[in-house]
N, C-alpha and C positions, 0 to 999 in steps of 0.2 A: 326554176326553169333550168334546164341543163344547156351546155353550151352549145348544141349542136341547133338548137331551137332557137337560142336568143341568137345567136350568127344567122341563121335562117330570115329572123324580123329587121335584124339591121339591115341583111341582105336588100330586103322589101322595102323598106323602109328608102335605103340607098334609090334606088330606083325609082321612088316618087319623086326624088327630085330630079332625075333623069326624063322623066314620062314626056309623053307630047303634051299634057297639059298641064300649068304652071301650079305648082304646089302654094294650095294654100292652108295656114296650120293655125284654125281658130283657138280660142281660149274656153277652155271649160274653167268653171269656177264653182260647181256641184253637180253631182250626180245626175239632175235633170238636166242639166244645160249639153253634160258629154251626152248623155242618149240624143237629146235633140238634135246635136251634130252630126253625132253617129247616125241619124234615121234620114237627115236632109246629104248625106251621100260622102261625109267626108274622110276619108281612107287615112286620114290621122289625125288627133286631136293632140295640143300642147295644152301645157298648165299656166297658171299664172301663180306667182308665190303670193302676192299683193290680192287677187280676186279670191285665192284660198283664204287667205288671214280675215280680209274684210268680211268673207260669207260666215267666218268662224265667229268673229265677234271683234278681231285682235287687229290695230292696227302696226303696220310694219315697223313704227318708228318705236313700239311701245314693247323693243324684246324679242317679237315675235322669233320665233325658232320654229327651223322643217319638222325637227323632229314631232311636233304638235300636229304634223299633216299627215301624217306616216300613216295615221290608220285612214285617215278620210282617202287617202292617195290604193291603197287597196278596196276600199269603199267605190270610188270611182269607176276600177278597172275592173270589178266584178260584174258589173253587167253588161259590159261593152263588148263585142263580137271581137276588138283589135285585140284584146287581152292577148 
């Protein structure tokens, strides 16, 4: 993403919490769960490290590392309209 784009989404981004209506930022935890948010109308979705680990297999206390999410974390953002 070049920087002109990614300054453009924080822009957007900046602004949801700005907006008249109060920003709420669900937790996806796999790929169905971000579409299902994405489709019930919500203009931002956050991650959880703990609901990634758990959906993975791994529990947080046992090591777990981001870097293990790295591809799921592209996996997620490819089908999502906010990409």
């Amino acid at each position: 993403m070049d920087i002109r784009t990614q300054a453009a989404k924080a822009e957007q981004f900046r602004k949801l919490h700005r907006g008249p209506k109060m920003l709420l930022l669900p937790n996806a935890w796999d790929v169905a769960s971000a579409r299902i948010l994405e489709e019930a109308g919500h203009p931002a979705i956050a991650t959880t490290s703990a609901g990634i680990a758990y959906s993975l297999g791994y529990a947080m206390e046992s090591g777990f590392h981001a870097r293990k999410c790295c591809p799921w974390w592209r996996e997620l953002r490819a089908p999502c309209a906010c990409r």
